[in-house]
C-alpha positions, -999 to 999 in steps of 0.1 A, spaced: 897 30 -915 892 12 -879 923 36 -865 905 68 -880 872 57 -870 888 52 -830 907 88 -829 872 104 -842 851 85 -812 881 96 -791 877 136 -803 838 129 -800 844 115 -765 872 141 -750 847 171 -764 818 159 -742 839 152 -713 855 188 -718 832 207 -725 842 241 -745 831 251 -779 862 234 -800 855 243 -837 876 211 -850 853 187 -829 817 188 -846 791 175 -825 763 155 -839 725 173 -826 724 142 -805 758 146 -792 750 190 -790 719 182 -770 738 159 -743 765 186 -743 745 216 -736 727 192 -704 765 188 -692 773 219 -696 744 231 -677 753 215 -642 795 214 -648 798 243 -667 789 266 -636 807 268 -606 801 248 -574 777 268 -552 759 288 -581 729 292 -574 715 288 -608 745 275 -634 731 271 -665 701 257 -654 680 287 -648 666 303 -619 630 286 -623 621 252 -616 606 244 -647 637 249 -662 653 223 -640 624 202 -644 632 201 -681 668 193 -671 658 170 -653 639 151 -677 668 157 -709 694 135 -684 672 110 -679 664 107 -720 703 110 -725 721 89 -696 710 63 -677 693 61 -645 727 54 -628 744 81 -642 710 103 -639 707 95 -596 746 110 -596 737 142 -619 710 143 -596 730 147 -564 761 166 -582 731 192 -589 721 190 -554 756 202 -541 768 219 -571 741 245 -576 720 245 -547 684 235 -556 670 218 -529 643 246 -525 629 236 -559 621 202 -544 599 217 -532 578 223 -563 558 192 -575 571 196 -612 602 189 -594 597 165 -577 576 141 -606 607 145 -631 637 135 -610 648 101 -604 643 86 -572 670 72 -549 680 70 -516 705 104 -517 667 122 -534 649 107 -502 676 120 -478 672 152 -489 635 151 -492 633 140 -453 660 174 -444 634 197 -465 604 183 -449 595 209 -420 598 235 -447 578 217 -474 546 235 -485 513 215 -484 510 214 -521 543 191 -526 539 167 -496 522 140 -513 540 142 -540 569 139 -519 555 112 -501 553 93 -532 583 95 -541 599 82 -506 576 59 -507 584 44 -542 620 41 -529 612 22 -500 596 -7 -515 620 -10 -539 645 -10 -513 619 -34 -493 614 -56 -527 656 -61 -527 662 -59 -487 634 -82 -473 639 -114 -484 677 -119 -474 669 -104 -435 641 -123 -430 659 -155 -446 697 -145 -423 675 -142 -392 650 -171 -393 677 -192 -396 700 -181 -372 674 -179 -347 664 -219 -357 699 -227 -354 704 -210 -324 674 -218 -303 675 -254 -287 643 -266 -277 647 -303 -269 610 -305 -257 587 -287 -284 548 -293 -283 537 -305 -309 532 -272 -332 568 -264 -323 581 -297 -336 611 -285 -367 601 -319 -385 627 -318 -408 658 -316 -384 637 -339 -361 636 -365 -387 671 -360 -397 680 -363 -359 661 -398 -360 669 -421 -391 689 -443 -367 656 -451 -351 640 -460 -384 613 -492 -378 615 -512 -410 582 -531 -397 566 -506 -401 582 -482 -425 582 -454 -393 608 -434 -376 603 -436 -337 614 -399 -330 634 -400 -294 646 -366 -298 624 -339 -310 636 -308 -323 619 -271 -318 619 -241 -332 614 -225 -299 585 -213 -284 555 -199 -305 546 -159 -301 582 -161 -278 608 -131 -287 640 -150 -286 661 -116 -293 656 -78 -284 673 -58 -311 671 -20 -304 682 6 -335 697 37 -325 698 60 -356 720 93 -356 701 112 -375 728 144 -381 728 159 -416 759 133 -423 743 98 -416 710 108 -441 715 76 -465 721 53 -435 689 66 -415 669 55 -452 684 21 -452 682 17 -418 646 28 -410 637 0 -438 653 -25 -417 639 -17 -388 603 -21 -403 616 -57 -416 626 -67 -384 594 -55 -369 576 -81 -388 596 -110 -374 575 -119 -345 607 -141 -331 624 -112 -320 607 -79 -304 627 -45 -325 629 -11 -309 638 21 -332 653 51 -316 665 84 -336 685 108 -321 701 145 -329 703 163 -298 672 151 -287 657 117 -288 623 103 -305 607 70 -299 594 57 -337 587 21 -324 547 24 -330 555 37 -364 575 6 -374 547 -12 -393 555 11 -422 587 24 -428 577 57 -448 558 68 -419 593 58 -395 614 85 -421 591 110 -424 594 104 -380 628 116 -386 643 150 -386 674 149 -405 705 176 -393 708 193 -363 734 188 -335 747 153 -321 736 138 -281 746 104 -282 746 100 -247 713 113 -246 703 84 -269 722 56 -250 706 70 -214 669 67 -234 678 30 -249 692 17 -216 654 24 -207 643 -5 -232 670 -35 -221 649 -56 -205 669 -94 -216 707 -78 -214 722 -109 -222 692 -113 -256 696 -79 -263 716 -67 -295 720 -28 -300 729 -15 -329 744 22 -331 741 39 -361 768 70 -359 799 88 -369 803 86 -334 809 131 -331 797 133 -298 779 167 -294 770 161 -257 788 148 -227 811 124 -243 831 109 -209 792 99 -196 784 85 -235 813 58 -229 808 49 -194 768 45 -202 782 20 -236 809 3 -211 776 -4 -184 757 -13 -208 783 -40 -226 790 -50 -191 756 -63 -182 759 -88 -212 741 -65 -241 758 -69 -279 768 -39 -287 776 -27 -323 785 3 -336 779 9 -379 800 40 -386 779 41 -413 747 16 -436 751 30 -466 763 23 -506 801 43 -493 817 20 -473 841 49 -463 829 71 -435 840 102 -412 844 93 -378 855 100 -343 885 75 -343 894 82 -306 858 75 -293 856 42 -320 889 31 -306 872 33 -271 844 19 -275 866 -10 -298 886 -16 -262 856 -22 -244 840 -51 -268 816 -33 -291 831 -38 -329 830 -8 -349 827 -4 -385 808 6 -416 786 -17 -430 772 -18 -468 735 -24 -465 737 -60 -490 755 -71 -455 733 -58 -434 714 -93 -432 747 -112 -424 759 -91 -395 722 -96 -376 727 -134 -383 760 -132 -372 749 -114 -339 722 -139 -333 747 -166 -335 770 -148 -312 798 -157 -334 827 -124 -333 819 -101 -355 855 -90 -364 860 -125 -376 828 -120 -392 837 -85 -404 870 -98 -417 859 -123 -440 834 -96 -452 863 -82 -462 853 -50 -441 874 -31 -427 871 -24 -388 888 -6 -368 
């Protein structure tokens, strides 16, 4: 009974992941439903501009909401993005009935950002709700853990030995001082007091440098989110640049992070040197500066000045990091001979999943090698 009860799930199971119309495999109307919405986005070939789907987006809408009754939201965000590159219907983002039945993620905001010069007025707020719902829910998970990872590097890294008294770390200058404890009367005399460094003081410059080409969309999301996190550290002062083959300031916009993406203008060509000759502009503290590079590293522009304007600025004491890519992949395209370069003049290089991201800033902030960092990670740098 069990054994002919497992080969039936099995037939059941195959036919779905098949596809067809096999006569000796009847599908329950459950079962036919969740069929004909596979069939619908793998049944066509890739770069069909319709597949089974239809040309009109109501029809896609419809499709849209079927996966999500059938599949969970998981599965749904990677229908979502096969249908993206399958069949071709970014355009139809651009209708509103689009855009309220899919389910948000970071790939849906990615593309959203690349279609927003040639969004009509009617489906920009609806578009803006949408990135905006991602973000906080990328805020609501992100936060926490980089505020935590840099607070606490920056504690542990600053010294003051001679706080005023709303700088005084009690706790540590407590612990520092039980040797000193007055039985008499039951006090601690505290010879060493302990700071967290001066008040309304930026104790590290960290400047983002975004690429924002067509293939770094997901990591300009998680990165612009970070940025606006760091912005509201007031112990360190954050800077965001983006860059395709020319190079926009979004500091001012860093208070909200949905203004920062929609700031951004996703594809185009690549000018990294153009972006490193802008940053070296807003080094002021070399040595408590950390830059972070956010690129592939395809250098569109003039790639022998790109290196000797990373090697200047590495030289006059700035920590500088290259992320190959922030995102969920962990597995990125890259220049290897211009990574290698930059590798042999002391800027690590490597992708980093954005769960980390809070580790490798408290890691910088400690100064302690990020290759020893990066190894126990267990990521892989080059």
């Amino acid at each position: 009974m069990t054994n002919d009860f497992d080969r039936t799930e099995a037939a059941r199971r195959w036919r779905l992941v098949l596809g067809g119309t096999a006569a000796d495999t009847p599908l329950a109307p459950a079962d036919l439903a969740m069929d004909r919405a596979l069939d619908a986005l793998y049944g066509a070939e890739p770069g069909t501009p319709r597949g089974g789907l239809g040309a009109s987006a109501p029809n896609v809408a419809r499709w849209l909401g079927d996966i999500r009754q059938y599949f969970p939201s998981t599965v749904v965000q990677v229908m979502q993005k096969d249908a993206l590159d399958r069949l071709g219907l970014q355009r139809m983002l651009c209708e509103p009935e689009m855009l309220q039945a899919v389910e948000p993620d970071v790939h849906l905001v990615a593309t959203l950002l690349s279609l927003n010069r040639i969004m009509p007025n009617k489906t920009r707020s609806t578009a803006r709700a949408v990135v905006s719902k991602v973000v906080r829910e990328l805020e609501a998970k992100l936060a926490s853990p980089l505020r935590q990872a840099v607070t606490g590097s920056l504690n542990r890294a600053t010294r003051n030995r001679r706080p005023r008294h709303n700088e005084i770390d009690w706790m540590r200058t407590i612990r520092a001082n039980l040797k000193h404890w007055q039985p008499d009367y039951q006090t601690i005399i505290p010879e060493t007091r302990i700071g967290f460094g001066r008040k309304g003081q930026s104790l590290r410059d960290i400047v983002l440098c975004i690429d924002q080409s067509g293939s770094m969309a997901p990591s300009v999301v998680y990165a612009s989110v970070f940025a606006a996190v760091l912005a509201s550290i007031r112990a360190v002062s954050t800077s965001v640049v983006v860059f395709d083959t020319a190079v926009v300031d979004l500091t001012p916009l860093l208070s909200d992070p949905v203004e920062v993406l929609f700031g951004t203008q996703l594809g185009g060509g690549t000018d990294i040197n153009r972006a490193l000759a802008y940053s070296q502009g807003l080094v002021r503290r070399p040595k408590d500066t950390i830059f972070v590079l956010i690129s592939d590293l395809y250098e569109g522009g003039r790639n022998d000045e790109m290196l000797r304007r990373a090697a200047a600025m590495i030289a006059s004491g700035v920590q500088f990091i290259v992320l190959l890519a922030l995102d969920d992949q962990g597995a990125p395209s890259y220049d290897k001979s211009n990574a290698a370069q930059l590798v042999a003049m002391g800027a690590p290089c490597f992708a980093c999943t954005p769960d980390l991201f809070p580790d490798l800033m408290a890691a910088a902030i400690k100064r302690t090698s990020l290759e020893q960092w990066a190894a126990k990670a267990g990521i892989v740098h080059v």
